[in-house]
C-alpha positions as CSV (number, residue, x, y, z in Angstrom):
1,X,23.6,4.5,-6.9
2,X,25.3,2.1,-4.6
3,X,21.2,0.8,-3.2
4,X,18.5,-0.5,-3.7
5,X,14.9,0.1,-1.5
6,X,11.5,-0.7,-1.3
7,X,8.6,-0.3,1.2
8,X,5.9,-3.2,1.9
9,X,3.8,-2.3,1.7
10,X,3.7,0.9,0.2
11,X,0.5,2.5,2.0
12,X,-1.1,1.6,4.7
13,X,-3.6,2.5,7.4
14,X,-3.3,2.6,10.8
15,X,-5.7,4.0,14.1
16,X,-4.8,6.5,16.6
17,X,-3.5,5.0,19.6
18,X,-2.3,1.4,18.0
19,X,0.4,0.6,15.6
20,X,1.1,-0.5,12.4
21,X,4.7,-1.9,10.7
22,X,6.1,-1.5,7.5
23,X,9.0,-3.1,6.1
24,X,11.6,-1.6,4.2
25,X,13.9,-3.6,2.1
26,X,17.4,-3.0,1.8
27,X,20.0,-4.4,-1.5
28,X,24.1,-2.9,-1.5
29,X,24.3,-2.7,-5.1
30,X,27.8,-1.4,-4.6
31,X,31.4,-3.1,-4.5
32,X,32.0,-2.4,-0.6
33,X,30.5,-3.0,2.4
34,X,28.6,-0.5,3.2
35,X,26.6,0.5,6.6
36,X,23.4,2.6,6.1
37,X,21.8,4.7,8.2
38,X,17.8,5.4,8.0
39,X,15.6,8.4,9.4
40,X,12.5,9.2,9.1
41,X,11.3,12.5,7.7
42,X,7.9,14.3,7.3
43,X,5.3,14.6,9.9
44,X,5.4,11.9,11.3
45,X,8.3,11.6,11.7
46,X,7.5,11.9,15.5
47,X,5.6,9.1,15.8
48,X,7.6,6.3,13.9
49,X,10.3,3.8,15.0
50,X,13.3,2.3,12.9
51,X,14.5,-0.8,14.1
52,X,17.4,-1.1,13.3
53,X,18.5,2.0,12.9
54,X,21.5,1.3,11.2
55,X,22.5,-1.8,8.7
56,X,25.3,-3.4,7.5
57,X,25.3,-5.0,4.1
58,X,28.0,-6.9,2.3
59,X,27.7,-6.3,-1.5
60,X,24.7,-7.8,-3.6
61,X,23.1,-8.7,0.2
62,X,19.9,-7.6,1.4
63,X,18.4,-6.7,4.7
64,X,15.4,-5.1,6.6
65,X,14.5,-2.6,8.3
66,X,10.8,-2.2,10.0
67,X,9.4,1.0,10.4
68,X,6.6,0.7,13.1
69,X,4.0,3.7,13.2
70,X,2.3,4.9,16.4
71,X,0.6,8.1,16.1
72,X,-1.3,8.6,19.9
73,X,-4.8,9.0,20.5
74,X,-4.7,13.1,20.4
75,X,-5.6,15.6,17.3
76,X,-2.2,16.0,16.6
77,X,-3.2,12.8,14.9
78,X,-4.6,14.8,11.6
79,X,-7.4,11.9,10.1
80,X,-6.5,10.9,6.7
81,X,-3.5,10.2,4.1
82,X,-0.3,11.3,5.5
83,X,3.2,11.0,3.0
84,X,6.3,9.9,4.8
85,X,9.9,9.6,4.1
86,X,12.8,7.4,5.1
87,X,16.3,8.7,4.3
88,X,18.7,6.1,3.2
89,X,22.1,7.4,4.6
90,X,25.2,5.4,3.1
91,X,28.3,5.4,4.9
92,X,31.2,4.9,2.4
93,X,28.9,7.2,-0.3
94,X,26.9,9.7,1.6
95,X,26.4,11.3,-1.7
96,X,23.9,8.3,-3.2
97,X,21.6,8.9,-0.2
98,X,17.9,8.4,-1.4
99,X,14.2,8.2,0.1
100,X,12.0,6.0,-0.4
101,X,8.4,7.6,0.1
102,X,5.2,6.0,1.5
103,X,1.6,6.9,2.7
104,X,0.2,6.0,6.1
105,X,-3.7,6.5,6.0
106,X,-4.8,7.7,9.8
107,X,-8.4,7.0,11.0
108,X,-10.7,9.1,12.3
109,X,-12.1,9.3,15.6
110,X,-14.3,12.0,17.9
111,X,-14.3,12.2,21.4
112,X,-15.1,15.7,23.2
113,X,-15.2,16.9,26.4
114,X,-17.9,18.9,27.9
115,X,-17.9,21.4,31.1
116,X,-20.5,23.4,32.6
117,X,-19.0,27.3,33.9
118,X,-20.2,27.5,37.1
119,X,-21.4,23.9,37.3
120,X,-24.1,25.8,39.7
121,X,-25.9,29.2,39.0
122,X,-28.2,31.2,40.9
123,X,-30.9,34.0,40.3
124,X,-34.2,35.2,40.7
125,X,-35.2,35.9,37.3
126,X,-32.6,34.0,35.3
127,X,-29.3,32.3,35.1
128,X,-26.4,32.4,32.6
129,X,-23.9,29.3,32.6
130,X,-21.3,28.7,29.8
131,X,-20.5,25.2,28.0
132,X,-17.2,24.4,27.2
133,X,-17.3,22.6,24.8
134,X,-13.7,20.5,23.9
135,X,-12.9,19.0,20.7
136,X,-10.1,16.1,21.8
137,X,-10.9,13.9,18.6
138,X,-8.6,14.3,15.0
139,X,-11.4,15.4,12.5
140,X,-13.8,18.8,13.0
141,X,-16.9,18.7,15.4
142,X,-20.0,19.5,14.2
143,X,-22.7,19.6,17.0
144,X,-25.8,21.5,18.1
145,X,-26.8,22.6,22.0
146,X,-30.4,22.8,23.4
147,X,-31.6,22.4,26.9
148,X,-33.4,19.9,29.0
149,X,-35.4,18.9,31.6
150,X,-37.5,16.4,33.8
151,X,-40.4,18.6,33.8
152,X,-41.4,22.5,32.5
153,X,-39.7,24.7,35.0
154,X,-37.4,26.6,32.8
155,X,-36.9,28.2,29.4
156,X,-33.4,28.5,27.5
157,X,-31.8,30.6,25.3
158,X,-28.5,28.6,23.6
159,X,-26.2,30.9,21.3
160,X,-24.8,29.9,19.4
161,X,-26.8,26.8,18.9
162,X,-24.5,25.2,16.7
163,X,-21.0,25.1,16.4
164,X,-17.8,24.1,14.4
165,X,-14.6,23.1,16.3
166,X,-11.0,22.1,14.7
167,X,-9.5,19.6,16.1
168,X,-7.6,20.2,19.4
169,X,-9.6,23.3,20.0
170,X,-12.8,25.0,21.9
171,X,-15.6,27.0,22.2
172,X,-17.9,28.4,24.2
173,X,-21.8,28.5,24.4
174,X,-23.7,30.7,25.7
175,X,-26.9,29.7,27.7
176,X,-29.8,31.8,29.5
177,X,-32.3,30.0,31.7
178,X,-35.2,31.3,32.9
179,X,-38.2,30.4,34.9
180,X,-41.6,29.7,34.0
181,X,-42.7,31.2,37.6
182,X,-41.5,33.7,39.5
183,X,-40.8,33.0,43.8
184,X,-41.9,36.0,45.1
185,X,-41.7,34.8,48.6
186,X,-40.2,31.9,50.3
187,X,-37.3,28.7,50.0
188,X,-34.9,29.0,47.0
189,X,-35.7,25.8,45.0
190,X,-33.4,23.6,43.0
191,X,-33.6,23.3,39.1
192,X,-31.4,20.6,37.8
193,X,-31.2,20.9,34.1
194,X,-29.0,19.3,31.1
195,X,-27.4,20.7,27.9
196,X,-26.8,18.4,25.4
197,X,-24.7,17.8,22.8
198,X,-26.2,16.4,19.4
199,X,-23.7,15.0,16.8
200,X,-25.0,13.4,13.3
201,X,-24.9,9.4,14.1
202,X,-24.2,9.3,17.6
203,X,-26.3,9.8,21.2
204,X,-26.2,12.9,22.9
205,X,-24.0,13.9,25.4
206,X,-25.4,15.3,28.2
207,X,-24.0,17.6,30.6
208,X,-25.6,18.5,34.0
209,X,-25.9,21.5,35.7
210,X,-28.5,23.1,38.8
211,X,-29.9,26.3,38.6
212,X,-30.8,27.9,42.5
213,X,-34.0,29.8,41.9
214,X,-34.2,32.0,44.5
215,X,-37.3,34.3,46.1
216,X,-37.5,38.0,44.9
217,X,-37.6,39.3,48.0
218,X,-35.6,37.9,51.7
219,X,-37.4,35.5,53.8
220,X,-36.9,38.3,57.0
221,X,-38.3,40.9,54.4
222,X,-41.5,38.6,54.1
223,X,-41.7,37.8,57.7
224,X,-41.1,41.1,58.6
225,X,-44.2,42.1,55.9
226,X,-46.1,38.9,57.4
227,X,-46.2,40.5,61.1
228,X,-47.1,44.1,60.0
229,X,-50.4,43.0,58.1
230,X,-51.5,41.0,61.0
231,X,-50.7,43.9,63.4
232,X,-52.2,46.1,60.3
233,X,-55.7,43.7,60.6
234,X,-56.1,43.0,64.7
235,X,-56.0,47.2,64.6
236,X,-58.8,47.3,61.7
237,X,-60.3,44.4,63.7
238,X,-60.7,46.3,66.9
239,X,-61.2,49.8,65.8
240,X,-64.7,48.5,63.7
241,X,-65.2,46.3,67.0
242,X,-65.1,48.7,70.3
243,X,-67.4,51.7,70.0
244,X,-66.4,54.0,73.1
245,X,-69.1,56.0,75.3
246,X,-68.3,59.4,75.2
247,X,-70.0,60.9,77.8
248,X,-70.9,64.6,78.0
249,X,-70.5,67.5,80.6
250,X,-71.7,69.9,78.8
251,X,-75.7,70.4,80.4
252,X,-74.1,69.7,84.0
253,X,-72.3,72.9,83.6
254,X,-74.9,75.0,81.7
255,X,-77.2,74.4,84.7
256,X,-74.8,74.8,87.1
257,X,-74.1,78.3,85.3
258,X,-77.5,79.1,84.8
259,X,-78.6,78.2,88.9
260,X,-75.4,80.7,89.7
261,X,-76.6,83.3,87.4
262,X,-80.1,83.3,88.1
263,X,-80.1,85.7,91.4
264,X,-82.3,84.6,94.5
265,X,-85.0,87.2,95.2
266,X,-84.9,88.6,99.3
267,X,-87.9,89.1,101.2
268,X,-88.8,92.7,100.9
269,X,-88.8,94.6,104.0
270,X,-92.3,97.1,105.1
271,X,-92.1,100.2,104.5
272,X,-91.1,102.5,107.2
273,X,-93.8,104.0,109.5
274,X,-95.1,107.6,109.2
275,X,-93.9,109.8,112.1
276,X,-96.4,111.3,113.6
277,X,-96.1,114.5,115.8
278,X,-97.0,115.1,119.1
279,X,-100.4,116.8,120.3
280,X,-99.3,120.3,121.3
């Protein structure tokens, strides 16, 4: 083997979103000058920067190299010990390439995003929104959901109530919301309401959403309703009020009959005179 190599240091630790350098060292152990190149291998591999890429070294020299890590603030990030590789190229002896091997500890972090699906529901009886619940952080979320409120308007039904998310992936609960009183008639009325988020260690993180509680039946139906019960009572009202005088023709008419039936008696006329006969 025509080289020498070592790291410095050998592990390290490093958090999503900064940096961290390691040195490699570099000896030609060799009897030519030789120009090696170095690359990076493993997973991340993506995330790490060798400056210079390439070195030149004159027999029994050394040199450096610096390997600076970056691994972004995403989940692709994975939390914990991550083995890496450098491959040691030689120019004039490709065979004698070698790889020095390291360890670059990533931290953990959380972050999650949260969304309401519609932001704003409306029923008469109850409402169903979704949470969307994002996982943006490197390490597994483990959270609960339960509902919220300034005062005691509504009941809710979370499922699931807890939940389990990988890193760089979502899930969906389910919520119902109903009221503690039913509008029969009248306005729809505003609910605003919260679902939070509960993780071990950390506040809650609360998402707002407005639930429309509307009237069972229409405002024209109950004005409509409205107007025939006050017709429906003035007509009570005045039928118990006004008694009408019925009068009667039936006597008028019986006499009437009676004076034409009843016949008027003539005068009766003498009776006619004997004839008497002449003296003869």
């Amino acid at each position: 083997m025509s080289i020498w190599t070592s790291l410095e240091p050998a592990s390290t630790t490093v958090d999503p979103g900064s940096t961290a350098t390691v040195r490699l060292r570099l000896r030609n152990t060799g009897d030519v000058v030789d120009e090696y190149r170095c690359v990076p291998v493993g997973d991340l591999s993506p995330y790490v920067t060798v400056e210079p890429p390439t070195i030149r070294l004159f027999p029994g020299t050394t040199g450096t190299v610096d390997l600076t890590f970056a691994p972004p603030r995403t989940p692709d990030a994975v939390a914990g010990p991550n083995p890496y590789g450098v491959q040691v190229i030689p120019t004039e002896h490709p065979e004698a390439t070698t790889v020095p091997e390291g360890n670059v500890t990533i931290t953990p972090f959380s972050e999650i995003r949260a969304e309401l699906v519609p932001h704003t529901v409306k029923g008469c009886f109850r409402g169903r929104p979704k949470l969307a619940i994002d996982n943006l952080g490197n390490t597994k979320l483990t959270a609960s959901v339960n509902g919220s409120e300034n005062g005691d308007q509504l009941s809710y039904e979370v499922h699931p109530a807890n939940v389990q998310i990988e890193p760089g992936r979502a899930a969906f609960v389910r919520a119902t919301l109903r009221p503690r009183q039913i509008i029969w008639f009248g306005r729809k009325q505003d609910r605003p309401y919260k679902l939070a988020i509960q993780r071990s260690g950390t506040k809650p993180l609360n998402v707002d959403g407005t639930y429309v509680q509307r009237g069972f039946l229409p405002r024209w139906l109950a004005t409509l309703f409205a107007v025939f019960m006050a017709i429906a009572i003035v007509f009570i009202m005045a039928w118990f009020t006004h008694k009408p005088t019925v009068a009667t023709a039936a006597q008028p008419k019986v006499e009437e009959a009676g004076a034409i039936a009843t016949p008027t008696p003539t005068p009766s006329l003498p009776p006619p005179a004997a004839s008497v006969a002449p003296p003869t």
